[in-house]
C-alpha positions as CSV (number, residue, x, y, z in Angstrom):
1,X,-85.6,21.8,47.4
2,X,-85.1,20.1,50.6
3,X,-81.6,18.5,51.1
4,X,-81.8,15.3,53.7
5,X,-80.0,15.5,57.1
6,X,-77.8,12.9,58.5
7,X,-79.4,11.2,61.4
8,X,-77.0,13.2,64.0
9,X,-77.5,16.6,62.8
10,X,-81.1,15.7,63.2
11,X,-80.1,15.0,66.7
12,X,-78.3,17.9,67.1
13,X,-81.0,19.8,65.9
14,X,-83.5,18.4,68.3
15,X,-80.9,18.8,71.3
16,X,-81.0,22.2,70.2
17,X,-84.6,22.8,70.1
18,X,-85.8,21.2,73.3
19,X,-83.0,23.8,75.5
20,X,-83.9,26.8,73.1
21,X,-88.0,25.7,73.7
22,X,-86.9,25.6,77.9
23,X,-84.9,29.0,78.0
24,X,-87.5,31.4,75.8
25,X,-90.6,29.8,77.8
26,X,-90.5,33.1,79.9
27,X,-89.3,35.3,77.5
28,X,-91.8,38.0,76.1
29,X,-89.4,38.9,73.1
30,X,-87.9,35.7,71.3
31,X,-86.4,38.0,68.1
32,X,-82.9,39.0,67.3
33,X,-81.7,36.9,70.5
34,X,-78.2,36.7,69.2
35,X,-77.9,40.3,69.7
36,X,-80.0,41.7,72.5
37,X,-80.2,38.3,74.4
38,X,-77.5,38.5,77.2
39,X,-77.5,35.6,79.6
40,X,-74.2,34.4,81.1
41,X,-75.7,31.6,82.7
42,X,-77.3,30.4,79.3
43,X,-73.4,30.5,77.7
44,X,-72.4,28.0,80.9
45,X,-74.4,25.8,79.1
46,X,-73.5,26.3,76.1
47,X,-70.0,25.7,76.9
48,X,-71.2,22.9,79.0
49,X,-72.5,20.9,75.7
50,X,-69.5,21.3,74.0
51,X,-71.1,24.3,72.0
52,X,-68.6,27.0,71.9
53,X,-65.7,26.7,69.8
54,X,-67.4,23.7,68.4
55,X,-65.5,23.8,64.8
56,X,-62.1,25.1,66.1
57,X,-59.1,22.8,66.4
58,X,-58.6,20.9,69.5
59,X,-55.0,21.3,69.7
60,X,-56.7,25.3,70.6
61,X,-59.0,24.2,73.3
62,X,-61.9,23.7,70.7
63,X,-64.0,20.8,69.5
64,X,-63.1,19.7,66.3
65,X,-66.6,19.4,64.9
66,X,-67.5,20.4,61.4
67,X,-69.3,23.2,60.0
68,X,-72.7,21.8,59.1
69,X,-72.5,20.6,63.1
70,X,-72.4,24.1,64.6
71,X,-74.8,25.0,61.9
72,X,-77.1,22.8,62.7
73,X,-77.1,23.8,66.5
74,X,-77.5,27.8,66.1
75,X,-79.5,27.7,63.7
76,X,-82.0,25.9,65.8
77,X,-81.1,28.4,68.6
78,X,-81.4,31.4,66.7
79,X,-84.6,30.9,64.9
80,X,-86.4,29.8,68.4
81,X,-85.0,32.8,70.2
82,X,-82.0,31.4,72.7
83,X,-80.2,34.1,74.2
84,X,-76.6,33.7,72.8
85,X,-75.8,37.1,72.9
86,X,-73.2,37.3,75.8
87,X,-70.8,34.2,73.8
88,X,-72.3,35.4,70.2
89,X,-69.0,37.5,68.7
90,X,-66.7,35.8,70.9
91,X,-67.6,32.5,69.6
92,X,-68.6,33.8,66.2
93,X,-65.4,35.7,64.9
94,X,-63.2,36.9,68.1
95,X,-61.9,33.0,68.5
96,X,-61.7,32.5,64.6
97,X,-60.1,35.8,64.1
98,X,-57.3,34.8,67.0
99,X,-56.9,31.3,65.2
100,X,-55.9,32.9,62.1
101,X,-54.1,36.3,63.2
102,X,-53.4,35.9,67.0
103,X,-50.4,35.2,68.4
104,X,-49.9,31.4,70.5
105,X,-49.7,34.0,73.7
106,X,-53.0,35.5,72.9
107,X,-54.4,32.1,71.9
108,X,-53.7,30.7,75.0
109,X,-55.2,33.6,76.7
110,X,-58.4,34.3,75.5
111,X,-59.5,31.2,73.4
112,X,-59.8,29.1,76.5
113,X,-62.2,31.6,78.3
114,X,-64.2,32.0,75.1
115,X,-64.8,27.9,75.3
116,X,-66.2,27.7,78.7
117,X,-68.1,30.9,78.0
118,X,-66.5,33.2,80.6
119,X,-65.5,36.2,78.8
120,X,-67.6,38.3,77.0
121,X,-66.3,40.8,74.1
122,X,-67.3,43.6,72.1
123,X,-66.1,44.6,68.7
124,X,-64.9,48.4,68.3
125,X,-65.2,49.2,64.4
126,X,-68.4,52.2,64.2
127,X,-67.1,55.3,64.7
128,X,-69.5,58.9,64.7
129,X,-68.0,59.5,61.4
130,X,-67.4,56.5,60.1
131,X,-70.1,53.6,60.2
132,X,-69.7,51.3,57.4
133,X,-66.3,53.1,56.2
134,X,-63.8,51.2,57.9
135,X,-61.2,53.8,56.7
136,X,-62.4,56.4,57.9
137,X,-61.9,55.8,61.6
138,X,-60.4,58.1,64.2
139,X,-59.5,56.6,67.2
140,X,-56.0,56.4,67.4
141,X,-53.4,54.4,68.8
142,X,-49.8,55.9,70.0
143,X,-47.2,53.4,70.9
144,X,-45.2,54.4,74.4
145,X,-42.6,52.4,75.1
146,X,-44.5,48.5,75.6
147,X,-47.9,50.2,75.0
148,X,-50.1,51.8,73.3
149,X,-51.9,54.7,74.3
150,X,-55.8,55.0,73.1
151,X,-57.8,57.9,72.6
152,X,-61.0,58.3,70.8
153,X,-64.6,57.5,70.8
154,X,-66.9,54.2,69.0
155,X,-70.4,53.8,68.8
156,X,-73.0,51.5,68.1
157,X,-70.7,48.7,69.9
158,X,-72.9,46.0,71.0
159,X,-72.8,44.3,74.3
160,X,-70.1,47.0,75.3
161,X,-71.8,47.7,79.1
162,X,-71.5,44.5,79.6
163,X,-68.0,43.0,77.8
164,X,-65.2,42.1,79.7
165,X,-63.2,42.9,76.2
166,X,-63.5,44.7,73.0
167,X,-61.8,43.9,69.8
168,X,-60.2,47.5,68.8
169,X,-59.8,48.7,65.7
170,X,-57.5,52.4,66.0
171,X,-55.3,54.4,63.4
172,X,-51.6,53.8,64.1
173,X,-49.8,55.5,61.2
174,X,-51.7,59.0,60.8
175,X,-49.7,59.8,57.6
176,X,-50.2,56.4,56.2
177,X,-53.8,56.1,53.6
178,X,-56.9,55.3,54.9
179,X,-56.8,52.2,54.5
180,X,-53.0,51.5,55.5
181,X,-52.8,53.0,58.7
182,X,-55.0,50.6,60.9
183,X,-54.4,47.9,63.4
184,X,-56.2,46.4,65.8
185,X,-56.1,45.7,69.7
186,X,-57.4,43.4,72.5
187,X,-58.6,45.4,75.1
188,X,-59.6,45.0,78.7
189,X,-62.7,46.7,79.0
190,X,-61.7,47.0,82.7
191,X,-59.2,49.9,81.8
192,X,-58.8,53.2,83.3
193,X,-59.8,55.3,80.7
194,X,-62.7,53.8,79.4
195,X,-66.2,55.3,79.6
196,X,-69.2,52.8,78.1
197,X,-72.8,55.4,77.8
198,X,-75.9,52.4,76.1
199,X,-77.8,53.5,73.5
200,X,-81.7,53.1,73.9
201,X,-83.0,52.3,70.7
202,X,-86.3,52.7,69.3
203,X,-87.4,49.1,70.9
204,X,-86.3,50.5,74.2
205,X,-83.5,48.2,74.2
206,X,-80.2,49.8,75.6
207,X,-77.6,47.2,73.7
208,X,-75.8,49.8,71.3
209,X,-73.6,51.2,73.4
210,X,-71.2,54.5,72.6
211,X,-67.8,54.1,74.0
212,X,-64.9,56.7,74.8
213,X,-61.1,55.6,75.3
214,X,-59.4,58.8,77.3
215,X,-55.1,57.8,77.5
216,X,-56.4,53.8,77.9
217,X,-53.3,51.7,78.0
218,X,-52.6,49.0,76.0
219,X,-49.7,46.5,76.3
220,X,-47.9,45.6,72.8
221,X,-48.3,42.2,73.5
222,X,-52.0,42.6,72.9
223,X,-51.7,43.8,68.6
224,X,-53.1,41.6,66.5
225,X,-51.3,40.4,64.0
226,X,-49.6,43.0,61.3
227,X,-49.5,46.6,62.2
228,X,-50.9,48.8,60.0
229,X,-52.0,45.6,58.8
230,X,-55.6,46.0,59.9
231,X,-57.7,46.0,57.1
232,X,-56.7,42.9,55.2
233,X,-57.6,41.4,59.0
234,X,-60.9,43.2,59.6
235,X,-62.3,42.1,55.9
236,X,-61.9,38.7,56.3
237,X,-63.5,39.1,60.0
238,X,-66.2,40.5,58.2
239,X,-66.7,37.7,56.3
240,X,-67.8,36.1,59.8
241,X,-70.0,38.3,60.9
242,X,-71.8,38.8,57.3
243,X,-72.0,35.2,56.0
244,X,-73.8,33.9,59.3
245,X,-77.1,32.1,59.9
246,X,-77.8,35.4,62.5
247,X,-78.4,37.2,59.5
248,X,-81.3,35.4,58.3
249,X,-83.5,33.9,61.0
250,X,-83.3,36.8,63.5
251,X,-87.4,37.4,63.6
252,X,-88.1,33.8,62.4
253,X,-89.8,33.1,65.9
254,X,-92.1,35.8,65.0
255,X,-92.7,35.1,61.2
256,X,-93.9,31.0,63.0
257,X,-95.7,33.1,65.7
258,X,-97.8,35.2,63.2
259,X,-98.8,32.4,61.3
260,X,-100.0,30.8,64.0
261,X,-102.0,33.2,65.4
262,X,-102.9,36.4,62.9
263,X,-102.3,34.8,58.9
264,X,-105.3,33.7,57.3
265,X,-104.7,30.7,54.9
266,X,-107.5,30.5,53.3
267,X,-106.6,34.0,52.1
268,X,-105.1,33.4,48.3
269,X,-102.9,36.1,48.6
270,X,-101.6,35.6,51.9
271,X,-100.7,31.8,50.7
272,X,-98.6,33.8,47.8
273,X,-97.0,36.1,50.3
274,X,-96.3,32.8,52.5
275,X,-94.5,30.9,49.7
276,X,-92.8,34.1,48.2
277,X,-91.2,34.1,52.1
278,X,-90.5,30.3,52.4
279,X,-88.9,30.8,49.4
280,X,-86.8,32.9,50.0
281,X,-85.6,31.5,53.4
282,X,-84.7,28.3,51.9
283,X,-82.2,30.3,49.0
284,X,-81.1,32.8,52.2
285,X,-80.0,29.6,54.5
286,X,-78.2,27.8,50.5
287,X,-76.2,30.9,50.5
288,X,-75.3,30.6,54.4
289,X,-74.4,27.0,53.7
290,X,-71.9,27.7,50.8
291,X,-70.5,30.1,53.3
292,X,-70.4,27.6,55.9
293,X,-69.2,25.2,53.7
294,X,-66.0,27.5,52.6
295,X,-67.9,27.4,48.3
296,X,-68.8,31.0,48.1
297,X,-65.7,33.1,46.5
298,X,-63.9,35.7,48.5
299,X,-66.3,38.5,49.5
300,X,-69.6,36.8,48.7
301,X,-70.8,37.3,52.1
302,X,-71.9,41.1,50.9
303,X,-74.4,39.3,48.9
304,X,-75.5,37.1,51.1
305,X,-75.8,39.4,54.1
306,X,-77.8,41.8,51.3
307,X,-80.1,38.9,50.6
308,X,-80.8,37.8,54.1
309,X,-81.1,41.5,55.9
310,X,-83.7,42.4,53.1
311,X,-85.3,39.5,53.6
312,X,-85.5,39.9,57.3
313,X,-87.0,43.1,56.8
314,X,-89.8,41.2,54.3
315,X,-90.9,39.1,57.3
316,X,-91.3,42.2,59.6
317,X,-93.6,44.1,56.7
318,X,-95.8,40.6,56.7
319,X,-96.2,39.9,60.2
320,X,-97.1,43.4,60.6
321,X,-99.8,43.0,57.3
322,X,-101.1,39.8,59.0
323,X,-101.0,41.3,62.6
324,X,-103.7,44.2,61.4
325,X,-104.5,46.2,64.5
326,X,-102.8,44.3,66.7
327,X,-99.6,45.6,65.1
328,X,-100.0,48.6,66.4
329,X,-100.6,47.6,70.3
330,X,-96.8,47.2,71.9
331,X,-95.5,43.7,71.9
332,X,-93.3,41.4,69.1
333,X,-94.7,42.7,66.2
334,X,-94.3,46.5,66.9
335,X,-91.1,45.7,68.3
336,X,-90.1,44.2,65.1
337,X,-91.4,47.1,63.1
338,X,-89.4,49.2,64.5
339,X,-86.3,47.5,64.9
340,X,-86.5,45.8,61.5
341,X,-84.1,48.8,59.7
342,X,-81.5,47.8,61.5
343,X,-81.3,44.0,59.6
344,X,-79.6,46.0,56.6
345,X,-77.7,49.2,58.3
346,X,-75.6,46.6,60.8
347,X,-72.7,44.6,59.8
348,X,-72.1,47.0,56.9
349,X,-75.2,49.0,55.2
350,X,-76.9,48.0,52.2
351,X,-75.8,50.1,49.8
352,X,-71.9,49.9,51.0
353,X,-72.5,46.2,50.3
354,X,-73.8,46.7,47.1
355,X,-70.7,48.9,46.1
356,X,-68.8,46.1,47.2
357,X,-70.4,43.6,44.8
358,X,-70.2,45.8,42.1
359,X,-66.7,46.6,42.5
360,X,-65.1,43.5,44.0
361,X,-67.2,41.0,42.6
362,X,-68.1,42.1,39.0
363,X,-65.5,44.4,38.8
364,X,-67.4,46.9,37.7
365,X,-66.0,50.7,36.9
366,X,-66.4,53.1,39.9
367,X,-68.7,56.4,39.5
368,X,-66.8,59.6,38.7
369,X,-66.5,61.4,41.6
């Protein structure tokens, strides 16, 4: 089913399109832009149409557009490949997470620069030992006097070589449980202390980055909201980063790409494989909608981050089918192969989002340990 768009959406859409279309015209890899496509200049423009901050209130520096708005603009930018990495988290759940936790000192202080598209953050959740389990972080945070004092060491924190400040979650109450003892920090990625060694992947991209905080010093005035009160804060964060359009048209460039150039039509059961994927993508970007739209319940963003990564990694494994030899020559579909894992280990893994359904969702009993 197709729902009609209001003329300006269509608009919007279109706007969107034609400055995606101009920026990727030299790019060799369109996929996963909102993650491994850094380009201040492109968030000047962004912030330049109006197109950061779009949906948050202008009494904060935003826009005051609506949901289905911004929707319709990254979306467009996504699937076609613009590079909205270096504003991406800020603009995705740094600004909303300040909105709702931050103090009016720390709105005033970062939401401004996050608008014009000026400041650049990382998020510092992944720990060594503790990917997906929030609770089981180790970096630690010691208060001195009107600071805190950081030590420890995150990894997999994207965009970290080149953010001018990470969102930091750190223990505070060692004796506290697991899940009691967090709270989180802005920090200047400018610090003495820290030390930011990239990551090359399997693509040969270098934007995982691990990061190590040695004594970094952090003024009080930069906690976020409750102390110790950090995992209430982070889950509802998460609901940001796992409900998003990002998580569904990250490789959709490629999907048009392939069945443009390699997918054979006439082919019976490529049609099926074609409709078994357009299907999906039209109930993946339903279930982004109801989360853009505030109708999914509290924590249904596990299932549609499930749905969507899976179904991400569905387009790789036809685009490679369709590809044949030419999969295996280096270039956007072998870049894809590889990368494609990722869609359902980032943002919280698979099976840690299944547990959640299960538990949170249906309520059902936990295994026996």
């Amino acid at each position: 089913m197709d729902f009609a768009w209001p003329d300006e959406l269509r608009g919007l859409q279109a706007e969107a399109a034609a400055l995606a279309d101009e920026w990727v015209r030299d790019l060799p890899i369109h996929e996963d832009s909102w993650i491994v496509g850094s380009s201040p200049p492109f968030a000047a423009e962004l912030a330049r149409r109006g197109w950061l901050g779009m949906t948050w209130p202008v009494e904060a520096g935003g826009h005051g557009r609506s949901a289905l708005e911004r929707f319709a603009v990254y979306e467009t930018l996504i699937a076609r490949g613009a590079p909205v990495a270096s504003s991406w988290f800020a603009d995705r759940q740094i600004g909303p997470t300040l909105l709702q936790y931050g103090t009016p000192e720390q709105q005033r202080r970062h939401l401004p620069t996050i608008v014009d598209g000026t400041s650049a953050w990382c998020i510092g959740m992944s720990e060594p030992d503790a990917g997906s389990d929030v609770a089981a972080l180790r970096t630690r945070a010691v208060r001195h006097g009107d600071e805190w004092v950081v030590d420890g060491q995150k990894v997999w924190t994207s965009g970290a070589a080149v953010a001018d400040w990470c969102y930091l979650i750190a223990r505070t109450d060692p004796d506290a449980p697991p899940h009691a003892g967090l709270s989180e920090f802005l920090v200047d990625m400018h610090s003495p202390g820290i030390r930011v060694e990239p990551i090359t992947d399997a693509t040969g991209n270098r934007h995982f980055c691990e990061v190590f905080f040695e004594e970094v010093r952090v003024p009080s005035a930069n906690l976020v909201g409750t102390e110790n009160g950090s995992f209430r804060q982070v889950m509802r964060q998460m609901e940001h980063e796992r409900g998003g359009i990002d998580r569904l048209v990250s490789n959709r460039a490629l999907y048009e790409h392939c069945l443009a150039t390699w997918a054979d039509r006439a082919d019976p059961l490529v049609r099926q494989e074609i409709a078994a994927l357009e299907s999906g993508y039209r109930i993946g970007r339903h279930l982004v909608l109801r989360e853009v739209l505030g109708q999914a319940p509290a924590g249904f963003s596990a299932a549609t981050k499930t749905f969507c990564t899976e179904f991400e990694q569905r387009v790789a494994a036809f685009c490679a089918r369709v590809a044949g030899p030419d999969a295996l020559l280096w270039g956007r579909v072998a870049r894809n192969i590889c990368y494609a894992p990722g869609y359902t280990i980032m943002g919280g893994t698979t099976q840690i989002l299944r547990n959640i359904l299960g538990e949170r969702l249906l309520g059902l009993p936990r295994e026996p340990r």
